[in-house]
C-alpha positions in Angstrom: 15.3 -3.9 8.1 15.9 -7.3 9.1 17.3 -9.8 6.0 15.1 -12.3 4.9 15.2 -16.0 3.3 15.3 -16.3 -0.2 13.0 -19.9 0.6 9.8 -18.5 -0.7 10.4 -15.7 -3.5 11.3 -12.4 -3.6 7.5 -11.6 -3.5 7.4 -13.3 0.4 10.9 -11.2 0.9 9.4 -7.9 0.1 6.2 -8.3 1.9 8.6 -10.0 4.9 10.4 -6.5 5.2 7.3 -4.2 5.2 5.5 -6.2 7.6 8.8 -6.1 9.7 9.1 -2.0 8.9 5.3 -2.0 10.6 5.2 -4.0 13.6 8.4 -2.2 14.5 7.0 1.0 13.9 4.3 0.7 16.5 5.0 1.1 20.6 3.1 -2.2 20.7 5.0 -5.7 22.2 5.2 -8.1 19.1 3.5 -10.6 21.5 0.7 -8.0 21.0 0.6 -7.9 17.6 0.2 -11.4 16.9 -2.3 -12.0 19.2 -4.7 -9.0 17.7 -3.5 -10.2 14.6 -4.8 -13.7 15.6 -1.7 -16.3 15.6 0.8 -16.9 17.6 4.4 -14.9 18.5 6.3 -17.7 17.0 4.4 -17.5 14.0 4.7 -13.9 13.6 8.3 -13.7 14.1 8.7 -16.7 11.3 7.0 -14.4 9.0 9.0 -11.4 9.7 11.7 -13.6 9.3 10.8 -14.6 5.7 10.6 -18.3 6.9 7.1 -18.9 6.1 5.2 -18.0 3.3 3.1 -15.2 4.3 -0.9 -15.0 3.3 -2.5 -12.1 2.2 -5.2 -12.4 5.1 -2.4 -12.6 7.4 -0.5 -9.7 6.1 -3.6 -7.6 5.8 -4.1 -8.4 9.5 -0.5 -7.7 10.7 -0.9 -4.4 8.7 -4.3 -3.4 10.7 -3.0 -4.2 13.9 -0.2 -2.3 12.9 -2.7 1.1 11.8 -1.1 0.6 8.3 -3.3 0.5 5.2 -3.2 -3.3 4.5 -4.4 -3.2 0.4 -1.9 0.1 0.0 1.2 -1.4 2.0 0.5 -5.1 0.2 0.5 -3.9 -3.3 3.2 -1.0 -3.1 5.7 -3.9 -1.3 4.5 -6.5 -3.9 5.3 -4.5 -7.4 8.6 -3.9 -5.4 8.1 -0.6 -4.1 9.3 -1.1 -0.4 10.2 2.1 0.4 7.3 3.5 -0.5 5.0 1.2 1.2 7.4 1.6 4.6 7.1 5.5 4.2 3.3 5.9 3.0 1.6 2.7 5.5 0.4 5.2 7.5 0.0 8.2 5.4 -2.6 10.2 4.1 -1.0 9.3 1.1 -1.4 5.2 1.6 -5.1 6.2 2.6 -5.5 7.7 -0.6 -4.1 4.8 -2.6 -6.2 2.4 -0.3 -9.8 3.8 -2.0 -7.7 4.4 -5.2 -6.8 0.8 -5.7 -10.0 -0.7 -4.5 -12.1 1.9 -6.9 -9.9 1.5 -9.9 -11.0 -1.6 -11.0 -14.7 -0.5 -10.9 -14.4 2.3 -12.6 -12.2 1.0 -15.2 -15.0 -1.3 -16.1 -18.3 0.7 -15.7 -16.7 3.8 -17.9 -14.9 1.5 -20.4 -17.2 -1.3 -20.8 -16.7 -3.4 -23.9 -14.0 -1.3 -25.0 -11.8 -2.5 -22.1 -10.3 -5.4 -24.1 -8.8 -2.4 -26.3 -6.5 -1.3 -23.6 -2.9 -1.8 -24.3 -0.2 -2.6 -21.0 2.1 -0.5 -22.5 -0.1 2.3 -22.3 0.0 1.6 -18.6 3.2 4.4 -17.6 1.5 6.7 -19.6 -1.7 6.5 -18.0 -0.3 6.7 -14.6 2.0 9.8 -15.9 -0.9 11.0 -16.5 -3.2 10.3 -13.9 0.0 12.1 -11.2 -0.2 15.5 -13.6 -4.0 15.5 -13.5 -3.6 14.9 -9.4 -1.0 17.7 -9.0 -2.5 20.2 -11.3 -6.0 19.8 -9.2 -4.0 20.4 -6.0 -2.9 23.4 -7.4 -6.3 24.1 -8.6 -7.5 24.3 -5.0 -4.7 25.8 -3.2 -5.2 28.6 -5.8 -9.1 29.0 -5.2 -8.5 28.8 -1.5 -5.5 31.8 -1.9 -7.9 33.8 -4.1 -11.0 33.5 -1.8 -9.0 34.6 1.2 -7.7 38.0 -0.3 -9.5 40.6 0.2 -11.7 42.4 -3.1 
C-alpha cells in the first residue's frame, strides 16, 4: 500500500489506503474510476495519496466503482481495522456487515426503546463477543441440519 500524508489525520490515512487497496484491486484504468466515480484523475490520485481530505460521499463512490461495499469498507478502515476492510471489501463477509451496520441502529432502538440510555460502552466487547458466538454457533446449527437431512433413515 502506497504511504500517505499525515496532513489530514490518521482517520484520512486509513481511509487513503483502503481506497488505494480498491481501485488497485480492480482491472479498471484509474482514469476509469474517477470518472464513474464522478471527479477527475487528478483528484482521485490526490486522495489516494492522502493529500486531500477525502469525503464520505466520495469514498462511498470510489468504493462502488470499485464493487466494494462502501458503508462495510468505510467503517472497518475508520475504527482502524485496514486489513480487514482490504480483505472483506468484496466479501460475502463485507456484504453481510453492509445490512448488519445499516440494521443495527434500527433495531437497537425499536427492541430497546427507552431503556437504550441504560446501555453501558463498556458492555460494548461483550456484546460483540457475544453477538460472533451466537453467529458461529447458528452456522453450526445449519451445517448440522443440512448433514442430518442428507443421511439416509
Amino acid at each position: 500500500m502506497h504511504q500517505v500524508s499525515p496532513k489530514f489525520g490518521k482517520a484520512n490515512d486509513s481511509l487513503a489506503r483502503v481506497l488505494t487497496h480498491a481501485v488497485e484491486g480492480i482491472d479498471k484504468p484509474r482514469h476509469q474510476v474517477a470518472r464513474e466515480a464522478g471527479m477527475h484523475r487528478e483528484t482521485l490520485l490526490r486522495i489516494m495519496r492522502g493529500e486531500r481530505p477525502i469525503g464520505l460521499d466520495e469514498a462511498a463512490r470510489i468504493f462502488e466503482v470499485c464493487g466494494a461495499y462502501p458503508r462495510a469498507s468505510m467503517i472497518l478502515a475508520l475504527a482502524g481495522q485496514e486489513e480487514l476492510a482490504c480483505e472483506w471489501m468484496r466479501s460475502e463477509m463485507g456484504e453481510f456487515l453492509e445490512e448488519f451496520f445499516s440494521s443495527l441502529p434500527v433495531h437497537l432502538q425499536r427492541t430497546l426503546g427507552r431503556r437504550i440510555e441504560d446501555l453501558r460502552p463498556r458492555w460494548a466487547n461483550g456484546t460483540s463477543q457475544l453477538v460472533a458466538r451466537m453467529l458461529a454457533k447458528h452456522i453450526d446449527d445449519i451445517a448440522n441440519r443440512d448433514i442430518s437431512m442428507a443421511l439416509p433413515r
